[in-house]
DRENRO-780651 format. One record per residue (C-alpha): x negated, y negated, z; residue in one letter. Coordinates in steps of 0.25 Angstrom, whole numbers. Layout:
BEGIN
<<X, Y, Z>, A>
...
% end
This chain:
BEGIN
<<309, -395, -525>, X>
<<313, -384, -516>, X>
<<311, -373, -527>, X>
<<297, -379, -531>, X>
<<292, -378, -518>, X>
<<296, -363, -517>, X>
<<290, -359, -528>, X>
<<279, -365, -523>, X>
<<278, -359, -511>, X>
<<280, -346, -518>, X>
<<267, -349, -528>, X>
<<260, -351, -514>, X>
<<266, -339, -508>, X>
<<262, -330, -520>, X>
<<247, -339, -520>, X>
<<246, -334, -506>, X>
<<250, -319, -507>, X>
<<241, -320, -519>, X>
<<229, -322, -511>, X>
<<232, -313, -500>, X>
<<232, -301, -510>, X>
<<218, -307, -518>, X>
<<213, -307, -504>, X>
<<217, -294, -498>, X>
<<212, -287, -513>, X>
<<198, -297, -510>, X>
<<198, -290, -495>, X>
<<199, -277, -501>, X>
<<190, -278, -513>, X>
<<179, -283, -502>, X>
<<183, -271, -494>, X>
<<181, -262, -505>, X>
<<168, -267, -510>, X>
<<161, -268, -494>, X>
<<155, -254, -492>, X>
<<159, -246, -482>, X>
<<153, -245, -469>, X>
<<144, -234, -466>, X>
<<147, -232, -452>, X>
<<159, -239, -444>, X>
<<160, -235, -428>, X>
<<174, -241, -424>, X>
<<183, -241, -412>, X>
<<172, -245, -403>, X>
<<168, -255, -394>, X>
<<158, -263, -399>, X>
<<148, -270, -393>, X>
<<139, -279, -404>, X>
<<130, -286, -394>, X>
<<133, -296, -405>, X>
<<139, -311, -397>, X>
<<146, -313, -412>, X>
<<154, -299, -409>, X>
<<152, -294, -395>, X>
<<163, -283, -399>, X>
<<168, -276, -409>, X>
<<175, -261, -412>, X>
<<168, -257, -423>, X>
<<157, -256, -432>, X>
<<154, -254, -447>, X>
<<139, -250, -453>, X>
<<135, -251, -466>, X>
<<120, -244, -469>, X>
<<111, -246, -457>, X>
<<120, -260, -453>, X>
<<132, -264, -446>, X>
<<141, -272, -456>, X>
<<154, -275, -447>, X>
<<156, -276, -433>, X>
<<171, -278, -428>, X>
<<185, -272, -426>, X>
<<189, -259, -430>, X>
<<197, -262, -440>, X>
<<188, -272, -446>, X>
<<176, -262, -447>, X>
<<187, -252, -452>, X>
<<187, -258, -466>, X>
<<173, -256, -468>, X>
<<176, -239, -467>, X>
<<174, -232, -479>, X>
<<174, -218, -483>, X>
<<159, -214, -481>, X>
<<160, -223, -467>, X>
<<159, -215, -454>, X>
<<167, -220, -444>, X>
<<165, -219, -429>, X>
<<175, -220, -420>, X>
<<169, -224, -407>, X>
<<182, -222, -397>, X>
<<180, -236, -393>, X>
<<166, -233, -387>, X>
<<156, -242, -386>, X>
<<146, -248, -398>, X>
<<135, -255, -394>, X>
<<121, -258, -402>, X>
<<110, -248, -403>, X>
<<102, -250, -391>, X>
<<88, -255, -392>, X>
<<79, -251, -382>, X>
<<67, -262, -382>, X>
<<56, -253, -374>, X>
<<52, -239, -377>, X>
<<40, -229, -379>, X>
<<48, -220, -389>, X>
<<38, -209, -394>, X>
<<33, -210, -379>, X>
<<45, -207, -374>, X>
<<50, -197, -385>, X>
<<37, -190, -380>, X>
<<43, -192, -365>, X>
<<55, -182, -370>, X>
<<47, -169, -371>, X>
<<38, -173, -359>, X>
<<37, -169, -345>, X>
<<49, -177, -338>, X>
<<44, -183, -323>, X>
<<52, -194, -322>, X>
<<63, -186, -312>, X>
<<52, -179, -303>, X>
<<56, -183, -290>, X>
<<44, -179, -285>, X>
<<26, -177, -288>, X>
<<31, -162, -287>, X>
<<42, -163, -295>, X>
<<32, -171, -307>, X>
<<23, -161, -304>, X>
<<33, -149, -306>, X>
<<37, -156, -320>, X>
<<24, -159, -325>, X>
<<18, -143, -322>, X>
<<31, -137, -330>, X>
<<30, -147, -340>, X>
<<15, -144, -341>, X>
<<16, -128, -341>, X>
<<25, -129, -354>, X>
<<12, -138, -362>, X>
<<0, -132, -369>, X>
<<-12, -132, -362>, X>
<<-19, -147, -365>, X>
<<-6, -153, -367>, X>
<<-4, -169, -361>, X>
<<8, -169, -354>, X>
<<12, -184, -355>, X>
<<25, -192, -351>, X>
<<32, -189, -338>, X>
<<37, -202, -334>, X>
<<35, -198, -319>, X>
<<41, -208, -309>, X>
<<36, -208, -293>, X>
<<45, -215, -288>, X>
<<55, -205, -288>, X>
<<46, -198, -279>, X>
<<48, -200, -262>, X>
<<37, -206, -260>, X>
<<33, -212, -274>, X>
<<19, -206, -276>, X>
<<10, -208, -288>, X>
<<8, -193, -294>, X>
<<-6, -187, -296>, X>
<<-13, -178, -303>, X>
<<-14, -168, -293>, X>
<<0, -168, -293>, X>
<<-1, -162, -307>, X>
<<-15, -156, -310>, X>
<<-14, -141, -305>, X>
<<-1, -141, -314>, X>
<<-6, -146, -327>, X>
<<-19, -140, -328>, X>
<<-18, -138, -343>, X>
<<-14, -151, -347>, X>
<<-16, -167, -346>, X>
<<-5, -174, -341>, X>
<<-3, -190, -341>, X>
<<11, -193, -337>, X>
<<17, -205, -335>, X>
<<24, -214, -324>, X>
<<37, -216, -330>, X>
<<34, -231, -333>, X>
<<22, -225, -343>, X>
<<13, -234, -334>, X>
<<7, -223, -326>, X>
<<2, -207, -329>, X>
<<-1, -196, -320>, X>
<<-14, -189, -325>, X>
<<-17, -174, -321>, X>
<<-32, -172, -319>, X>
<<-34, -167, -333>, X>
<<-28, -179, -340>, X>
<<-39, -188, -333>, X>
<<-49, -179, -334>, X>
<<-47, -181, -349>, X>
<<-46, -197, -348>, X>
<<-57, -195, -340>, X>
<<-52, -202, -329>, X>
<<-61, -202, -314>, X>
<<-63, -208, -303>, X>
<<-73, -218, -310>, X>
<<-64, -221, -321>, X>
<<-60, -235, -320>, X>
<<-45, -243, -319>, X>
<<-44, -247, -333>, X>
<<-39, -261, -334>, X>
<<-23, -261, -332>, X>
<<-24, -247, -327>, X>
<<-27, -240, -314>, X>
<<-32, -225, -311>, X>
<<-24, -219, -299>, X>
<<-35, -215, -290>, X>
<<-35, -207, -275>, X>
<<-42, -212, -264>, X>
<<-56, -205, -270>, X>
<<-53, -214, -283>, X>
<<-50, -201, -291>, X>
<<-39, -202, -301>, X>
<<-26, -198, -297>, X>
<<-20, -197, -312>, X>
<<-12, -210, -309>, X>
<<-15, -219, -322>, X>
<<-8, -233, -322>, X>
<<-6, -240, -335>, X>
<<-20, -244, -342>, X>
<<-25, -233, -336>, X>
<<-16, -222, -343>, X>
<<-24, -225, -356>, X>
<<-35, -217, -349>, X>
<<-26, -207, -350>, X>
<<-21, -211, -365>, X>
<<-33, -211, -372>, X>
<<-35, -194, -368>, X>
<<-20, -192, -372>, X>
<<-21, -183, -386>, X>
<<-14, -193, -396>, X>
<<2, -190, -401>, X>
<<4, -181, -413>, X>
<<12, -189, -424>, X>
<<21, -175, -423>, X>
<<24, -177, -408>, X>
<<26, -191, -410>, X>
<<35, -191, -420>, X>
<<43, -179, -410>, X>
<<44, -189, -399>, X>
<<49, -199, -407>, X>
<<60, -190, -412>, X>
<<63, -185, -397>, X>
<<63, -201, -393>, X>
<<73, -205, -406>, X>
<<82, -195, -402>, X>
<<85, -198, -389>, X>
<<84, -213, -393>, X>
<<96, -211, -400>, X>
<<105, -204, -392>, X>
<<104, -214, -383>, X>
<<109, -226, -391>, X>
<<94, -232, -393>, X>
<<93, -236, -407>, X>
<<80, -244, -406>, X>
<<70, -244, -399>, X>
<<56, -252, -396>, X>
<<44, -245, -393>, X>
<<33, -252, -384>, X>
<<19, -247, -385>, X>
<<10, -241, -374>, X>
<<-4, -243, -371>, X>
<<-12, -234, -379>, X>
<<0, -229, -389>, X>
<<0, -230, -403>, X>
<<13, -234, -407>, X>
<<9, -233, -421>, X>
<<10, -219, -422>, X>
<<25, -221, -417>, X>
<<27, -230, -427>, X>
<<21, -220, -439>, X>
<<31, -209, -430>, X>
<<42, -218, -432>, X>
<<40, -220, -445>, X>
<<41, -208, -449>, X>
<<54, -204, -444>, X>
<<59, -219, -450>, X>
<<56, -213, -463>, X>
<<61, -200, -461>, X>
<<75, -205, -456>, X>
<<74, -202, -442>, X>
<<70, -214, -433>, X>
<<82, -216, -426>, X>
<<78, -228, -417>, X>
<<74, -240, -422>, X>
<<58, -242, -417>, X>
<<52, -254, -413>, X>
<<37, -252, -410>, X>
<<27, -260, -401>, X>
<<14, -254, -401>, X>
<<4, -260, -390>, X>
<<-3, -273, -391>, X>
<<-17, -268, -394>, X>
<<-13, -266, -410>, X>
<<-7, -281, -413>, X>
<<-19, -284, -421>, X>
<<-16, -270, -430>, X>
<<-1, -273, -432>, X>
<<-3, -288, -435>, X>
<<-13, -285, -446>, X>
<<-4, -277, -453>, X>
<<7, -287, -453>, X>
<<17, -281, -442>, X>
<<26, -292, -434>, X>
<<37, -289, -425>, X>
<<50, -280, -428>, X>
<<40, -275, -441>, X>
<<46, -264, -449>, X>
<<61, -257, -452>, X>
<<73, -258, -444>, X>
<<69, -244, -439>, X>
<<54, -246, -435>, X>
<<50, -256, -432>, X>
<<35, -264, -425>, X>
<<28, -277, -423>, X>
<<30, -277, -408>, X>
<<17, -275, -399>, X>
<<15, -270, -385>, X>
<<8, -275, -373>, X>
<<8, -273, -358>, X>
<<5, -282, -348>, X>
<<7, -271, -334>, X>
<<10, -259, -331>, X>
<<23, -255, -322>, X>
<<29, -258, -310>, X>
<<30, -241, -306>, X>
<<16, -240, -310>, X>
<<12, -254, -301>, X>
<<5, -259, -313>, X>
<<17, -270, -316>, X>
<<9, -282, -315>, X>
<<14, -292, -305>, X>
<<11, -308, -299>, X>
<<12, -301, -283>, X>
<<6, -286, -279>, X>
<<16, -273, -279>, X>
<<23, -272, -265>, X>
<<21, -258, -264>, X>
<<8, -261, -269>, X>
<<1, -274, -266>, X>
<<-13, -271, -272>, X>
<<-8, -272, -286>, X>
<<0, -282, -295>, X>
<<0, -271, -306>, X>
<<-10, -271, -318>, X>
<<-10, -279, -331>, X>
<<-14, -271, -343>, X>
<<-25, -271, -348>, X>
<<-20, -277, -359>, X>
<<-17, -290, -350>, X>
<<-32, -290, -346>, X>
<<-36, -300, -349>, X>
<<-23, -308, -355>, X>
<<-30, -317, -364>, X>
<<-33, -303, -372>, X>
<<-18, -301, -373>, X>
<<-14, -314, -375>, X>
<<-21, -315, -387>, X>
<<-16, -300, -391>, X>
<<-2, -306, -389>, X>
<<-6, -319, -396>, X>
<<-10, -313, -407>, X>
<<0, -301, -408>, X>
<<12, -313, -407>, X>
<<5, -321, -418>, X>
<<4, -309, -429>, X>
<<20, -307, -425>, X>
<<21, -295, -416>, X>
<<31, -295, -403>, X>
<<24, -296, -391>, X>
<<31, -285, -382>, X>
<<23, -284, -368>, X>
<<24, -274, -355>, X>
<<26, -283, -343>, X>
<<32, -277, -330>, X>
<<27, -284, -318>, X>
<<28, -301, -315>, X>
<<15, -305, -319>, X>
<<13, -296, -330>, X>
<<27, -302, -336>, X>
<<22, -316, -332>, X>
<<9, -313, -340>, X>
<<15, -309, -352>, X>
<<24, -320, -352>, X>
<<12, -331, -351>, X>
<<7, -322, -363>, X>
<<20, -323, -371>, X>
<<18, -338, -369>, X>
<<4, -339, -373>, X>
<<9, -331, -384>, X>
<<21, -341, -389>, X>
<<11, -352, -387>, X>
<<0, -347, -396>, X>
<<10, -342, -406>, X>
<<20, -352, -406>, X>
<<36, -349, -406>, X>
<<42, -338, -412>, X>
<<51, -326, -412>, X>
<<41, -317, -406>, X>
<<51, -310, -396>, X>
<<40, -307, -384>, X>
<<43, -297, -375>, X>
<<40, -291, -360>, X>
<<43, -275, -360>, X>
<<49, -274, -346>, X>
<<50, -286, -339>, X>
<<51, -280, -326>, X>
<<48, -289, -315>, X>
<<47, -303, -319>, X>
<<44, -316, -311>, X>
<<54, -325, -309>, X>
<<46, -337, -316>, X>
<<45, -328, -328>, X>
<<60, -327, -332>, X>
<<62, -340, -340>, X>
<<49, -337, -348>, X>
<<55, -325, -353>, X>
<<65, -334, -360>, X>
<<56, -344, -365>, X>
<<47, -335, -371>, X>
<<59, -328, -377>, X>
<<53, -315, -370>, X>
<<61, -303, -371>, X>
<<63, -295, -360>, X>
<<61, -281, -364>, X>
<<67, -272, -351>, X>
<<72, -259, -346>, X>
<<83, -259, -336>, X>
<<81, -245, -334>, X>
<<67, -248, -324>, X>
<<75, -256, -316>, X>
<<84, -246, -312>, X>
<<72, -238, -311>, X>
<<61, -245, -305>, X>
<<72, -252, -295>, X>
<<69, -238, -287>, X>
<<57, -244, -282>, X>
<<54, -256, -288>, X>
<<57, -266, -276>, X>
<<46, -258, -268>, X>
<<35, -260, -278>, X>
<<37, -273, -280>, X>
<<46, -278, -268>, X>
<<59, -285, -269>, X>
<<57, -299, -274>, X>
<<50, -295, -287>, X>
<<61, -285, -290>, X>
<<71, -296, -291>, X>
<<64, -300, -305>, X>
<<62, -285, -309>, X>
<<70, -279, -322>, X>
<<77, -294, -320>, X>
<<85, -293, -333>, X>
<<95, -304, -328>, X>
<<85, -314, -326>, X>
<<79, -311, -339>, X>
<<93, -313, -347>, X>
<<97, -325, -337>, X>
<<83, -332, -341>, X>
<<87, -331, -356>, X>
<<76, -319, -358>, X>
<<81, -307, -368>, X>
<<81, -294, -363>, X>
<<78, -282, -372>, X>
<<81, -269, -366>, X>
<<75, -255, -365>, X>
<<71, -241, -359>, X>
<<56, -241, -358>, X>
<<58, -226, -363>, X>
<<52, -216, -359>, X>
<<50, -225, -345>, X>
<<64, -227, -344>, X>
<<75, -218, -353>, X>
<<80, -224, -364>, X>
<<95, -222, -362>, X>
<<100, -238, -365>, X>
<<113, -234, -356>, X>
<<104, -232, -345>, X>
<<97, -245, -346>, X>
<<110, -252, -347>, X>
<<114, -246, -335>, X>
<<99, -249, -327>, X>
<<102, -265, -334>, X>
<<117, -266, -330>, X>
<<116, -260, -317>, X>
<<103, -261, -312>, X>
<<107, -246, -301>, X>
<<92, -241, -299>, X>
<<90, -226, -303>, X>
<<88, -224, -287>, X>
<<105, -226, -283>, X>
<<100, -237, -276>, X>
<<104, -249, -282>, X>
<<118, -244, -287>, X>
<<121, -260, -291>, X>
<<108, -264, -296>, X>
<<95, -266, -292>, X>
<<93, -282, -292>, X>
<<107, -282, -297>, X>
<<105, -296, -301>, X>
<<97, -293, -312>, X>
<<109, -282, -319>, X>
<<112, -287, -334>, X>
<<125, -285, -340>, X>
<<130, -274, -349>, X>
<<129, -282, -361>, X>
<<117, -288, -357>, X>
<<110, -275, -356>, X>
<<114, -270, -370>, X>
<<112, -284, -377>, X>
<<98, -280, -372>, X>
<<97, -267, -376>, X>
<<102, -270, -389>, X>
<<101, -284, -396>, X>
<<91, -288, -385>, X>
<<82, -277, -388>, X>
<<83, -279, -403>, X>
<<78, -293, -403>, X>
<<67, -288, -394>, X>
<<62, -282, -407>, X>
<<67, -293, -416>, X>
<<77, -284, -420>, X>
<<91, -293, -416>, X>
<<94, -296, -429>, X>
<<95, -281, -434>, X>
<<101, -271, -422>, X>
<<104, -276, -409>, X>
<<119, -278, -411>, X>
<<131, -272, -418>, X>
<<133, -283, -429>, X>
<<135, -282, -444>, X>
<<120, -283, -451>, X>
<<113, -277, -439>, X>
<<108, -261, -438>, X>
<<118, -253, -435>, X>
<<113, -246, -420>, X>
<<125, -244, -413>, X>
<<128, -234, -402>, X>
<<141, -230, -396>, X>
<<142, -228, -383>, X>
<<150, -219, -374>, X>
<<154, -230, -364>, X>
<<157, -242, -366>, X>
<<146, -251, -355>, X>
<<153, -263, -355>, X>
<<165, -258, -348>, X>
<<159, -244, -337>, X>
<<154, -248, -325>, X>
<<138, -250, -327>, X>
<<134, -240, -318>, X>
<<140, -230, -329>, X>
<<132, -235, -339>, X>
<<121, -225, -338>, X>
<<131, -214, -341>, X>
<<135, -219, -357>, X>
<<132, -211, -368>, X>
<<128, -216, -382>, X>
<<136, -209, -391>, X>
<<131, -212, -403>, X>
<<121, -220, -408>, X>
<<117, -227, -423>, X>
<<108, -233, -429>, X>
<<107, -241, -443>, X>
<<122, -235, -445>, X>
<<119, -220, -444>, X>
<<122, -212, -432>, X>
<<110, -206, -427>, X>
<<116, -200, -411>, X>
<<128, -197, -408>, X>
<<132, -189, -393>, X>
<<144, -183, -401>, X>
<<135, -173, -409>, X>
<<124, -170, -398>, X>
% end
């Protein structure tokens, strides 16, 4: 009996060890047969902004998509010979960032502009402007600038007689930093044909001295005066600025990017731009593109809906705006400025009357375009949200992801609406570690506790999709991280945070700026996060985020950056 039940137990043994070795020679044939990965980055810290696998330390990519995410040695089995392998000296993996808000040609333009940003002073704009002037042909427009008067003591509006004696050859129209004012020399309104008599257009005002003559202050609406003199773009200058704007995108770790129309641009011709350098090879940045409302009816007729086209460019989002800003004083809001109690800002003209945008909106919704509207001031984001529900009630429930550019300065009934209406929240930290200089004095200290409130937003279940507004703001992500988490005005200030209560954590911030901005786009299911089928956008960054203290965070370095697998920056080889 005893014999028989060893030989038995040796018939199992031998079953056993049988199926260990079919299995380990199965194991190996799969191995052999999986093809190998393209790219692997390994010993890393990886952070998937994935909840199924928060962490990982390494990452395999096969073609132009991840196909395993985990530990370092489970990622090493899939190395081949063609694959290359970085080693990324336990640095830090993150997503592609995805900034929700930008003027990309505009701001490629900004690049080989004049710079006024840091003039401290009229003299010093003027000093700027005069030597940037002398090196243009005669005729030239000189546009851009980005000029800021509240770094001056005391903040002034600039005039044209600040300018004309030094630009006597050439128009010039630059722009308050928030795009939502320009400065005019003499000439430039001579061309406009701007006077005395010339009207306020609706959603617009003319500067004017105490005789009513024009001081070459134009504030929103009224800048098209100015638009509609300006010699269209050449398709070879756009296509340049476009390349200046892609290059520094990605040496900053921006792999996509969503470009927000302007009154008066054709975003069309950015498209055909982009396009062109798509087909060439060379569109490094995924483009999502949002020309102005006014063209709905154009883009619905030829059959265009939201996130239409490749996974490189992309449209079927539209534009409006509801104000202006709250440097320019054309933020529109319930109660007067404090600084400025004859004005509650302007509603565009596109807003005048409402019913004319409603049904714009209506419409746009039902042909399947994404609503994307401007709305900085109380009132103005109160409006647009009444229009957003006017539009879900027409239309009926659906996945339309409806979204307010900038959010600034919400009322505090409006919160919750932004979560029932499933609005997305499309912001940039970075203004309010800027505009937190002076902000308090325009519109006094109880409006501000409900400005750039990005806690209040997440705490009311709203999404948050971050950007830069580039060129208003730059476009380095680690900076807007930094503004988010820290909230430390660009003045010293407020070393820890201006309305601290409204800070949002690390992770919060680059969830955002990642995943959050993909679904802005209805893009979640394909980038966003680093998990197996998505895009492979990665950046590795020099520091790891999580761990510095926050108020470093402005001082990382993206080291390299990816996107679809292929390694299009990397700081090593600058």
């Amino acid at each position: 009996m005893r014999t028989e039940r060893g030989n038995l137990l040796r018939v199992q043994l031998a079953f056993a060890l049988l199926l260990v070795a079919a299995g380990a020679m199965w194991a190996q044939d799969q191995d052999q047969s999986r093809p190998a990965a393209d790219l692997i980055i390994t010993n890393a810290k990886v952070y998937t902004v994935d909840k199924q696998q928060p962490r990982a330390e390494a990452v395999a990519v096969l073609g132009e998509r991840i196909v395993a995410v985990g530990s370092a040695s489970v990622i090493d089995a899939w190395r081949g010979p063609g694959t290359r392998v970085i080693d990324a000296g336990g640095k830090l993996v993150l997503p592609g960032f995805n900034d929700a808000h930008v003027h990309f040609v505009d701001s490629g333009l900004s690049l080989a502009s004049v710079q006024l940003k840091e003039a401290s002073s009229p003299q010093e704009l003027a000093e700027r402007l005069a030597q940037f002037a002398g090196k243009q042909p005669k005729g030239q427009w000189i546009l851009g600038g980005n000029w800021d008067e509240q770094r001056w003591t005391p903040p002034q509006l600039p005039t044209k007689q600040l300018i004309d004696g030094l630009t006597p050859d050439n128009p010039v129209a630059v722009n308050r930093y928030d795009g939502h004012m320009y400065l005019a020399n003499s000439m430039a309104l001579k061309l406009a044909h701007i006077t005395a008599s010339t009207p306020d257009p609706p959603g617009g005002e003319i500067g004017r001295d105490a005789h009513g003559n024009p001081t070459g202050i134009l504030k929103d609406a009224a800048q098209k005066l100015i638009d509609a003199v300006i010699p269209p773009l050449s398709h070879k200058l756009r296509l340049e600025a476009a390349h200046r704007a892609l290059d520094y995108a990605r040496s900053l770790g921006v792999t996509s990017v969503q470009e927000m129309g302007n009154p008066g641009e054709d975003l069309s011709r950015n498209l055909e731009a982009y396009k062109e350098l798509e087909e060439e090879g060379e569109l490094t940045t995924r483009v999502y593109v949002a020309p102005m409302i006014e063209d709905w009816q154009n883009y619905a007729k030829v059959g265009l809906r939201h996130a239409f086209g490749s996974n490189l460019l992309r449209t079927g989002a539209i534009k409006a705006f509801a104000d202006g800003s709250l440097g320019s004083s054309t933020a529109y809001f319930f109660e007067p400025y404090t600084d400025n109690p004859h004005t509650r800002g302007l509603l565009t003209d596109e807003m005048q009357p409402l019913s004319k945008m409603r049904e714009r909106m209506i419409g746009a919704d039902k042909a399947g375009l994404q609503l994307c509207v401007h709305a900085i001031g109380d009132e103005a984001i109160s409006l647009t949200l009444d229009l957003f529900q006017d539009v879900v009630k027409a239309n009926g429930e659906k996945d339309r992801r409806l979204r307010i550019e900038h959010a600034q300065h919400i009322a505090p009934k409006d919160f919750d609406r932004f979560a029932k209406l499933g609005v997305i929240a499309s912001v940039q930290p970075y203004h309010a570690i800027d505009d937190g200089r002076w902000a308090e004095r325009r519109i006094g200290p109880e409006r501000i506790k409900t400005s750039y409130a990005y806690r209040s937003l997440l705490d009311h279940g709203a999404r948050l999709a971050l950007g830069t507004d580039w060129n208003v703001a730059p476009l380095n992500p680690l900076l807007t991280i930094y503004a988010a988490v820290t909230r430390a005005t660009l003045d010293g200030k407020n070393p820890n945070g201006w309305m601290p209560e409204q800070k949002v954590s690390v992770p919060q911030a680059v969830e955002a700026y990642t995943l959050g901005s993909a679904y802005a786009e209805f893009q979640d299911k394909e980038k966003g996060s680093i998990t197996p089928g998505k895009l492979a956008d990665l950046v590795i960054l020099s520091d790891d985020i999580f761990s510095i203290d926050p108020k470093l965070i402005h001082n990382v370095q993206v080291e390299t950056t990816i996107l679809g697998g292929k390694i299009v920056w990397q700081r090593t080889t600058q």
